[in-house]
C-alpha positions as CSV (number, residue, x, y, z in Angstrom):
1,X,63.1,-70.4,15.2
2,X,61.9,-67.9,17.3
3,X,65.1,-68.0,19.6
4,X,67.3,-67.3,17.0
5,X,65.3,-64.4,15.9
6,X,65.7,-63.3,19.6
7,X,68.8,-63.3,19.1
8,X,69.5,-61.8,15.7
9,X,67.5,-58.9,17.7
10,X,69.5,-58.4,20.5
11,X,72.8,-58.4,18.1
12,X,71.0,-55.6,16.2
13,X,70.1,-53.6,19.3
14,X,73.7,-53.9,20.5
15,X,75.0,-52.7,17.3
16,X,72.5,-49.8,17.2
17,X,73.5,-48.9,20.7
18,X,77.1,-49.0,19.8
19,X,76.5,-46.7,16.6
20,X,74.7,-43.8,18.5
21,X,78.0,-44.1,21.5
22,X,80.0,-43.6,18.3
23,X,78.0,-40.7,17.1
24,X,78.0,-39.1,19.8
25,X,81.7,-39.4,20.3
26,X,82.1,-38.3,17.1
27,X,79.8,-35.1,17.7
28,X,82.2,-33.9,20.6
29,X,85.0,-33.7,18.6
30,X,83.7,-32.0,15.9
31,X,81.0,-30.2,17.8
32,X,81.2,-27.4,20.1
33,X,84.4,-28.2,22.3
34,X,84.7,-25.5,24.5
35,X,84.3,-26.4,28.3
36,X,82.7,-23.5,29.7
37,X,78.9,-23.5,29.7
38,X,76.9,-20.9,28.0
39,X,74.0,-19.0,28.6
40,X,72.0,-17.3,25.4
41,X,71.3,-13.9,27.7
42,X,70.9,-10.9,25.3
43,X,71.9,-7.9,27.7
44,X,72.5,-4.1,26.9
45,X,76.1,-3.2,26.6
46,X,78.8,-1.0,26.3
47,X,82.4,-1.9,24.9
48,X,85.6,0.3,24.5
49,X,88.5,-1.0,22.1
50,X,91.7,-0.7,23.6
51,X,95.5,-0.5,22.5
52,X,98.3,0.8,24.8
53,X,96.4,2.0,27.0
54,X,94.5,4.2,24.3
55,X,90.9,4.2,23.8
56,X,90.5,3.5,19.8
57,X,87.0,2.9,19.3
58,X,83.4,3.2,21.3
59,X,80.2,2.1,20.8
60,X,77.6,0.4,22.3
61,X,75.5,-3.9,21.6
62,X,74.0,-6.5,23.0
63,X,75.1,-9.5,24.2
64,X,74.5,-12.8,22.5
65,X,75.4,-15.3,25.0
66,X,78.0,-15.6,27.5
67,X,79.9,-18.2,29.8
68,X,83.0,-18.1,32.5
69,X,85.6,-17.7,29.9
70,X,83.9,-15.3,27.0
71,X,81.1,-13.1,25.9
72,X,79.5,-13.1,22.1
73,X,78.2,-10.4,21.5
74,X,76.5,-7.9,18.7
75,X,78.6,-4.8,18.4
76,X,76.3,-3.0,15.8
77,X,79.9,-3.3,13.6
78,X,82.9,-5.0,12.5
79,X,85.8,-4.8,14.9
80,X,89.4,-6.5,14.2
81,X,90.3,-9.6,15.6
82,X,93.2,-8.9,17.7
83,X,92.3,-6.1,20.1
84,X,91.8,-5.6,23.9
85,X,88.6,-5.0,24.6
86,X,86.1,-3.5,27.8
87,X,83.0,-3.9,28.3
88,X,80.1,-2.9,30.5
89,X,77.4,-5.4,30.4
90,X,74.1,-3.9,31.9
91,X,73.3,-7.1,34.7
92,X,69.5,-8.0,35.0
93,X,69.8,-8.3,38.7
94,X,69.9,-6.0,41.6
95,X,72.2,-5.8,44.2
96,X,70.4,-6.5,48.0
97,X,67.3,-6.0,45.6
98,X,68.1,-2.4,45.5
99,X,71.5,-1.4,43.7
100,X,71.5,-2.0,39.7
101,X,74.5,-4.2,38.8
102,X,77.4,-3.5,36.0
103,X,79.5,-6.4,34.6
104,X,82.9,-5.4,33.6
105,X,84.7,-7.7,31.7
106,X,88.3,-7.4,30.1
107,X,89.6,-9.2,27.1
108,X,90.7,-10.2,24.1
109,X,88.4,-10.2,20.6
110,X,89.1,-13.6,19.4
111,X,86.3,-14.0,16.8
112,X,84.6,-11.6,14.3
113,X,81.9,-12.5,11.9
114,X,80.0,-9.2,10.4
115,X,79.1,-7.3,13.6
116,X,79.1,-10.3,15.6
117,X,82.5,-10.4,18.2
118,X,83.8,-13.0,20.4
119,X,85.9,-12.0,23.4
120,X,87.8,-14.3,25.3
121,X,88.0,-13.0,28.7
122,X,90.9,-11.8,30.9
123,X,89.3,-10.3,33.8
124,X,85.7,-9.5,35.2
125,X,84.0,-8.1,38.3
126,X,80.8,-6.6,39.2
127,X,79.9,-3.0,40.3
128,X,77.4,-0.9,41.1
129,X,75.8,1.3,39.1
130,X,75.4,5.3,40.3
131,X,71.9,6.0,40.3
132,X,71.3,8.9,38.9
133,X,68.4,9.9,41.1
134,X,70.8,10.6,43.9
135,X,73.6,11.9,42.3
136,X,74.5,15.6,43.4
137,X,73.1,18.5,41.4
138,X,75.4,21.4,40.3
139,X,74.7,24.9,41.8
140,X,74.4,27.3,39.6
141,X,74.1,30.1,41.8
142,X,77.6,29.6,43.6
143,X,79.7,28.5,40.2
144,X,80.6,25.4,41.9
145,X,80.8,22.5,41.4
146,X,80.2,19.4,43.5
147,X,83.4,16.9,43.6
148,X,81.4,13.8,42.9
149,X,80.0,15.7,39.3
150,X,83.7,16.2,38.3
151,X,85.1,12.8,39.5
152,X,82.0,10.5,37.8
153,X,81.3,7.8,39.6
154,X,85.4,7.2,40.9
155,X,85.4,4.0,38.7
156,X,89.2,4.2,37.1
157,X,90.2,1.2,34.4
158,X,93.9,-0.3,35.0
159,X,95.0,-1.9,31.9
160,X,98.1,-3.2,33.3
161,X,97.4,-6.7,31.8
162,X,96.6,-5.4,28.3
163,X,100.5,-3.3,27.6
């Protein structure tokens, strides 16, 4: 007797085994099924809604997580699905240690649920961040002033993908 029971066990082990494969298989189809990997970061933001080339709508969020392909984020409101989007994601880590870090990302708002957006994106690349420290200061005694006050920081936004 005690070998059959052996081997009434091992039948039930297999099948238990086979069950959680199927779970699990089952769990990636209706689960989360994108590909990309992402990271719950909750950074300070900026984001700029975009049509034609025209800036609609401004304000500023946090994000909520983000991966290779597309931010979540809070935008403090509703904004409609649909829309080219910029943002300017405030990145926790310097530059050489020294020089604070901008994400820019360009998209497309995919996802809205209350004032929570998801962006799929189309483009992204870091840049420095002026600091403001050493930014130029206006003369008031000569009336002019400096080229770098009047330009901003040089940093000009082709849309050419987002017509």
């Amino acid at each position: 007797m005690g070998l059959t029971e052996e081997k009434r066990d091992d039948t039930n082990m297999e099948s238990i085994n086979g069950w959680e494969e199927q779970v699990k298989e089952m769990e990636g189809i209706a689960g989360d099924r994108r590909s990309d990997r992402r990271y719950e970061l909750k950074l300070d933001l900026r984001w700029k809604l975009i049509r034609r080339r025209r800036l609609l709508d401004s304000g500023s969020g946090s994000s909520v997580d983000l991966s290779s392909g597309g931010i979540l984020f809070d935008a403090g409101r509703p904004l409609p699905i649909g829309l080219n989007i910029e943002l300017s994601v405030t990145w926790p880590v310097l530059l050489h240690n020294t020089a604070p870090l901008q994400l820019i990302v360009f998209g497309r708002i995919v996802r809205a649920a209350g004032t929570r957006v998801a962006i799929q994106m189309a483009q992204h690349e870091f840049r420095t961040i002026a600091q403001t420290e050493h930014r130029p200061v206006a003369s008031v005694q000569s009336g002019r002033t400096p080229a770098a006050l009047v330009a901003g920081n040089g940093s000009q936004y082709r849309l050419s993908k987002f017509q």
